[in-house]
C-alpha positions in Angstrom: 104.4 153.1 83.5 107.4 151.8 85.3 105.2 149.9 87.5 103.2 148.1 84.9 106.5 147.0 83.4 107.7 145.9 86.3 104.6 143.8 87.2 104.8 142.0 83.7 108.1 141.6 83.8 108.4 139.9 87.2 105.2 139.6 89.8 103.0 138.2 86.8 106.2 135.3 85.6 105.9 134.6 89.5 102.3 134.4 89.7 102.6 131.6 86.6 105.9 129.7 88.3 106.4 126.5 89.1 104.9 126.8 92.6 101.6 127.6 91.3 102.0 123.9 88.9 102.7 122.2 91.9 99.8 124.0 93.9 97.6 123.4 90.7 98.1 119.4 90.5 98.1 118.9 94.1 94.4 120.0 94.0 93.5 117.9 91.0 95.2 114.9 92.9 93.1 116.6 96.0 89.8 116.2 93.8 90.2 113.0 92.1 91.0 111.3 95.7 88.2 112.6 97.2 85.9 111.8 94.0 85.2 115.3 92.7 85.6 113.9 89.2 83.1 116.6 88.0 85.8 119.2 88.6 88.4 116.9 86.2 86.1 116.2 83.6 85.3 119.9 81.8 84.4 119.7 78.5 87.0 122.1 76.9 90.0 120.0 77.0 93.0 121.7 75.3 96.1 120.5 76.5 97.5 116.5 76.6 97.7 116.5 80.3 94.0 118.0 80.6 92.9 115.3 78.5 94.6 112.6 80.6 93.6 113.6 83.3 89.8 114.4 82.0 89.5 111.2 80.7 91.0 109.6 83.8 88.5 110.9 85.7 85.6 110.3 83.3 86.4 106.6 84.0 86.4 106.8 87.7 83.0 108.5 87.8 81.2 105.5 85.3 81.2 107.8 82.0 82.8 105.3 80.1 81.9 106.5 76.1 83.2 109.9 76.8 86.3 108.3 78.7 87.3 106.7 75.7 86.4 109.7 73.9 88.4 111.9 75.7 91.7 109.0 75.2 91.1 108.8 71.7 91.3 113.0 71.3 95.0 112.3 72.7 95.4 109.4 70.6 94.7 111.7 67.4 97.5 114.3 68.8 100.3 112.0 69.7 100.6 109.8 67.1 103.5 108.6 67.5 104.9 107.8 71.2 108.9 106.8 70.9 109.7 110.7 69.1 111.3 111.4 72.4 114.6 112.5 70.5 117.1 115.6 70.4 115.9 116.2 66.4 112.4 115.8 67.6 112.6 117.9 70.7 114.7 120.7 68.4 112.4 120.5 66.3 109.4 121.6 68.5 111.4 124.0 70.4 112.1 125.9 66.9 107.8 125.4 66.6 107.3 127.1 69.6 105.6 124.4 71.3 108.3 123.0 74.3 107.3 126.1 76.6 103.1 124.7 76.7 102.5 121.7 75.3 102.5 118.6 77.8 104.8 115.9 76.0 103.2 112.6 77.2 105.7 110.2 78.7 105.7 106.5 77.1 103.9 105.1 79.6 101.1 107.5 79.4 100.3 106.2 75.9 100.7 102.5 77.6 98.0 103.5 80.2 96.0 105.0 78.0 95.8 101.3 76.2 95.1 100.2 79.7 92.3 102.5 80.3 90.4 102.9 77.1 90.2 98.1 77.6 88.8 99.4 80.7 86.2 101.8 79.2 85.1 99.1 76.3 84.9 96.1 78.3 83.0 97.3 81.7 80.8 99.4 78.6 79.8 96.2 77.6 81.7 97.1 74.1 84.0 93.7 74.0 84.8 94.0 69.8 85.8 97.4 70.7 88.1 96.0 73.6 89.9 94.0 70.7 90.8 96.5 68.9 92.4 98.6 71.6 94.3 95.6 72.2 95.5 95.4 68.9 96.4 98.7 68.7 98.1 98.4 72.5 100.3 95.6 70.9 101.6 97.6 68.1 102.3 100.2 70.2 103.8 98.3 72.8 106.4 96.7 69.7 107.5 100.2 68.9 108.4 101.2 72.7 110.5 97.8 73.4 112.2 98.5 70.2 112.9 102.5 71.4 113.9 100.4 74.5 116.2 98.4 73.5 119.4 99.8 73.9 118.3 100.9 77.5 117.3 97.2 78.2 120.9 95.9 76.2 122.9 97.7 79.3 121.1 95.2 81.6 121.6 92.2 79.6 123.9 91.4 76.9 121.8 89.4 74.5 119.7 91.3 71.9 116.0 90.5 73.4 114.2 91.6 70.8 114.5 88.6 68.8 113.3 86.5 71.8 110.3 88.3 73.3 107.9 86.5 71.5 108.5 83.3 73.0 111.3 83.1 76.1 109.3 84.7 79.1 112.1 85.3 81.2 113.8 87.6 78.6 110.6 90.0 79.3 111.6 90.5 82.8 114.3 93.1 81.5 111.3 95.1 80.6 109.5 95.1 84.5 109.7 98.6 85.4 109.2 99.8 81.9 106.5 98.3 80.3 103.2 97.5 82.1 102.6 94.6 83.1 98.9 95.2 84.0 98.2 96.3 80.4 99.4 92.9 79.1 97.6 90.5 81.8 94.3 92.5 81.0 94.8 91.5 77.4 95.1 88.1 78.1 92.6 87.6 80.4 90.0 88.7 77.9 91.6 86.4 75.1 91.3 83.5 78.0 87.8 84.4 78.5 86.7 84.4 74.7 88.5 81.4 74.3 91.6 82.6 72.3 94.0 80.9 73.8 96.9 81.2 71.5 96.5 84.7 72.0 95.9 84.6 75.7 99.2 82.4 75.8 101.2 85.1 74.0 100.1 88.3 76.5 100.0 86.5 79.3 103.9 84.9 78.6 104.8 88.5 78.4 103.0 89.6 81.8 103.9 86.3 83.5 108.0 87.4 82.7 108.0 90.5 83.9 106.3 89.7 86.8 107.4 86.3 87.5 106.7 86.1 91.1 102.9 86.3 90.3 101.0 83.0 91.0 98.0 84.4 89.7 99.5 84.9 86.5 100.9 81.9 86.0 97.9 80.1 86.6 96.2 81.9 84.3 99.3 80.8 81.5 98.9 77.4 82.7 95.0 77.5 81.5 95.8 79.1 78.2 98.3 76.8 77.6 96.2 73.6 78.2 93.2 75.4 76.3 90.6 75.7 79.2 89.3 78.7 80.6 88.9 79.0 84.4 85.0 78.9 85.7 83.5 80.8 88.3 86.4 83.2 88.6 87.0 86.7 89.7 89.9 88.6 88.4 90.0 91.4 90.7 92.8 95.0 89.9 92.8 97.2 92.5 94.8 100.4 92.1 96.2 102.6 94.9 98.0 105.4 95.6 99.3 108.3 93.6 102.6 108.2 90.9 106.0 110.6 91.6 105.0 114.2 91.6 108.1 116.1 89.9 109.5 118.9 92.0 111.5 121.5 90.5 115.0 122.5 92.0 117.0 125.5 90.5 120.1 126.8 90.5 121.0 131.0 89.6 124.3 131.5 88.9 126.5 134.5 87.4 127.4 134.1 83.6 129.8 136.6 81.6 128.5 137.9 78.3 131.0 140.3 76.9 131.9 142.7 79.4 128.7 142.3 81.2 128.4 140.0 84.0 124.5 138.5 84.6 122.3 136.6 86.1 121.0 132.7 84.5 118.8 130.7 86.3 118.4 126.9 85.2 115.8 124.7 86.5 115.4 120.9 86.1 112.8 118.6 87.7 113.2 115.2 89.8 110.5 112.8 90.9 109.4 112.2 94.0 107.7 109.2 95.4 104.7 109.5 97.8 105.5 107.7 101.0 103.6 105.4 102.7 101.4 102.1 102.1 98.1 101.8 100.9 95.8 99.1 102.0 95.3 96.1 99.7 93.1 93.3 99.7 94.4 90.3 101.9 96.1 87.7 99.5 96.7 89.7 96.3 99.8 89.9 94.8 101.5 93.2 93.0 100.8 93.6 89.2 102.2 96.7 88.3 104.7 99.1 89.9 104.3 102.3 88.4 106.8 104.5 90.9 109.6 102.3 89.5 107.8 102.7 85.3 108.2 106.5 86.0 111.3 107.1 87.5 113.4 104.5 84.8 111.9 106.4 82.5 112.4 109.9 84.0 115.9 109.3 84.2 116.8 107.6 81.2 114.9 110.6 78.8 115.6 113.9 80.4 115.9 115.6 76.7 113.0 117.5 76.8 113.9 118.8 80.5 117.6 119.3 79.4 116.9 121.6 76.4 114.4 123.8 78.1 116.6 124.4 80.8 119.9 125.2 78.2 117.5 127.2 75.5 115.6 129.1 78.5 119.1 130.4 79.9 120.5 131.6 76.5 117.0 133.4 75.6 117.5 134.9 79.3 121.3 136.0 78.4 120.2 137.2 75.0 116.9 139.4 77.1 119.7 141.0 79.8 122.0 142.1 77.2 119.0 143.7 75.3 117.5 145.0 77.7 120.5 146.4 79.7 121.7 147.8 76.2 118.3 149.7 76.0 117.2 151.1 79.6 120.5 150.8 81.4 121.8 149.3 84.4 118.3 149.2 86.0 117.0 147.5 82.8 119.9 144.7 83.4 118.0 144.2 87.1 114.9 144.0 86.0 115.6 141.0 83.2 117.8 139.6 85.6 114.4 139.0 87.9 113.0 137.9 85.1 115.3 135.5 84.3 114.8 133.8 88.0 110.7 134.4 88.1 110.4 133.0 84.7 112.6 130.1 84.7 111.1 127.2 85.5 111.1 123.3 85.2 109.0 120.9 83.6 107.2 119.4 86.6 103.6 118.4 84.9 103.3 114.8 84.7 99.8 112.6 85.0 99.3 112.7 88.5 96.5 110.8 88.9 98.0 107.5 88.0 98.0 105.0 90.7 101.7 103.8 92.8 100.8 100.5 92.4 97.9 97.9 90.6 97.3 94.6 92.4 95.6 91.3 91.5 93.3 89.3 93.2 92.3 86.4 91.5 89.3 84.2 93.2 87.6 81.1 92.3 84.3 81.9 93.4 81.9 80.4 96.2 78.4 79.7 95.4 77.5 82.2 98.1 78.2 84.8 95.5 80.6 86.9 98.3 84.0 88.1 97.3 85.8 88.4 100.6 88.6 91.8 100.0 89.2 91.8 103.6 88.3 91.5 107.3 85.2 94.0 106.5 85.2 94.4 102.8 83.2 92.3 100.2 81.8 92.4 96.8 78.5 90.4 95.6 78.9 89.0 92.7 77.0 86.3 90.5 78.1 82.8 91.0 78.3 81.6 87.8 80.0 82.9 85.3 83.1 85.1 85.5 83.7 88.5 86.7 86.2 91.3 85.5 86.3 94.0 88.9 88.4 97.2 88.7 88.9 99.1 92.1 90.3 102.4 92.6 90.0 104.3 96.3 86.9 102.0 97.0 85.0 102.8 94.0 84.4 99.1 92.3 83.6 98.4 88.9 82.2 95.2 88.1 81.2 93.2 84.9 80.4 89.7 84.0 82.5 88.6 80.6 81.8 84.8 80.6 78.6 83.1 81.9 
């Protein structure tokens, strides 16, 4: 009997700790790099982060309906993407729900947007891409208004009266907002001939990445009304986004006369080094190691209040348990405590480090040149939308 409770009490927490997360979402970042997508994509999804990452890889292996599918489940769950507050957070720890339940950063709801255009358009469903882009927009207003007192520090004026139309003031919002979500929108406006439309997307990619030529170009032609011909618009993604790591601290803590044992763990991100191979001549879209890490340390809340609420429940467990069995229940909690307390270190980790654009004005010899010894056949005529991630290309004509 006393060895059952001390395998629930401490080898089981350990067999479910952080290092086994880690371990876990190192081998789906393992799978979807080397194009196991099967293994991502079961059909039981229950969690946020299963869903993400389903979906995600649903995408990647052509299965574009149930892609979008698979999004729009998480759409249905999270509502509502700016609730990142204490009242919220309280409020779901009193639920029971902060010790299982993923809570989606914002710009996994921006990247779903960016996905599920994906899915509609290279399904051949372009109405459908229009209302993902409406629905992107409105969610994109909410998060630079949740933003605004983060971007204020930065800059003194209030932005949020000037984003529709100055599109330097949307430079502020570079490492928060995604840039690549935007220029997608606008390049299907510009290629349906909306250019009013076109112009007001691509103002807001075109200031936050203001060094992109391609981008500009592309304002340039919405501006004057005229659609590019024979073009290629080219996103390549590479690499992975910050894992989180956990690091955790046990120190001693008097209750009463009693002195214990409380463990607090918090995460931190950590970028993966190294540089991937792009295309020769394309020019960075999206940086999504700097998206993740302005956002992981400007909304620590959730982390923060597991950490404080797991060491009082902990204090709260010693005191019981010590009052119950004795000294040698004290020990046993006490290893509980450490084995059990662990950080938040879930995240989606298989979104890319970085999207690039290559944008080509095509040659009648119907070859996209990437590099030295990579190429794409395309069509001549017409334009091209082509989405690359670790050498799998998508391709799809959306103008003739």
């Amino acid at each position: 009997m006393k060895f059952k409770v001390i395998f629930s009490l401490f080898v089981l927490p350990v067999l479910l700790s952080a290092c086994a997360t880690s371990a876990h979402l190192d081998s789906v970042r393992s799978d979807y790099a080397n194009a196991e997508f099967a293994k991502l994509t079961a059909d039981k999804k229950s969690d946020n982060l299963d869903l993400l990452i389903g979906a995600d890889a649903a995408l990647q292996n052509g299965e574009f309906k149930r892609s979008d599918d698979l999004f729009e489940t998480f759409n249905r769950r999270n509502i509502d993407p700016t609730s990142t507050s204490i009242s919220s957070e309280l409020g779901k720890l009193a639920g029971g729900q902060m010790a299982s339940s993923y809570k989606p950063y914002m710009m996994d709801y921006m990247f779903v947007s960016y996905y599920q255009i994906w899915d509609a358009i290279l399904d051949g469903r372009m109405n459908d891409a229009r209302v993902i882009i409406n629905q992107s927009y409105s969610r994109q207003q909410k998060m630079s208004t949740a933003y605004r007192k983060l971007v204020s520090k930065r800059q003194k004026s209030d932005l949020a009266n000037k984003l529709k139309t100055d599109t330097s003031n949307w430079s502020a919002y570079s490492d928060i907002m995604n840039p690549a979500l935007t220029y997608l929108a606008g390049i299907y406006f510009l290629n349906i001939g909306e250019y009013e439309n076109a112009r007001q997307y691509l103002v807001r990619s075109s200031g936050m990445m203001p060094e992109n030529t391609f981008i500009t170009s592309d304002l340039e032609s919405a501006e004057k009304g005229i659609a590019p011909k024979n073009t290629a618009w080219i996103f390549i993604e590479t690499g992975f986004a910050p894992r989180l790591r956990e690091k955790k601290a046990t120190v001693p803590w008097l209750v009463g006369k009693n002195m214990q044992l409380i463990s607090i763990a918090t995460s931190y991100p950590e970028k993966f080094s190294g540089s991937a191979a792009v295309p020769d001549m394309s020019q960075k879209l999206a940086d999504i190691d700097s998206m993740f890490i302005t956002e992981f340390k400007e909304y620590q809340i959730n982390d923060a209040l597991r950490a404080f609420t797991k060491a009082v429940s902990n204090s709260a467990l010693q005191s019981a348990t010590h009052d119950k069995i004795g000294g040698f229940g004290g020990v046993l909690s006490a290893a509980y405590s450490i084995a059990t307390t662990n950080a938040e270190i879930r995240s989606w980790v298989t979104l890319p480090q970085r999207i690039y654009l290559l944008r080509i004005k095509k040659d009648k010899s119907g070859l996209i040149k990437l590099n030295s010894s990579d190429t794409i056949n395309v069509d001549y005529s017409g334009n091209h939308l082509i989405y690359i991630r670790n050498n799998n290309i998508k391709k799809i004509k959306i103008k003739n």
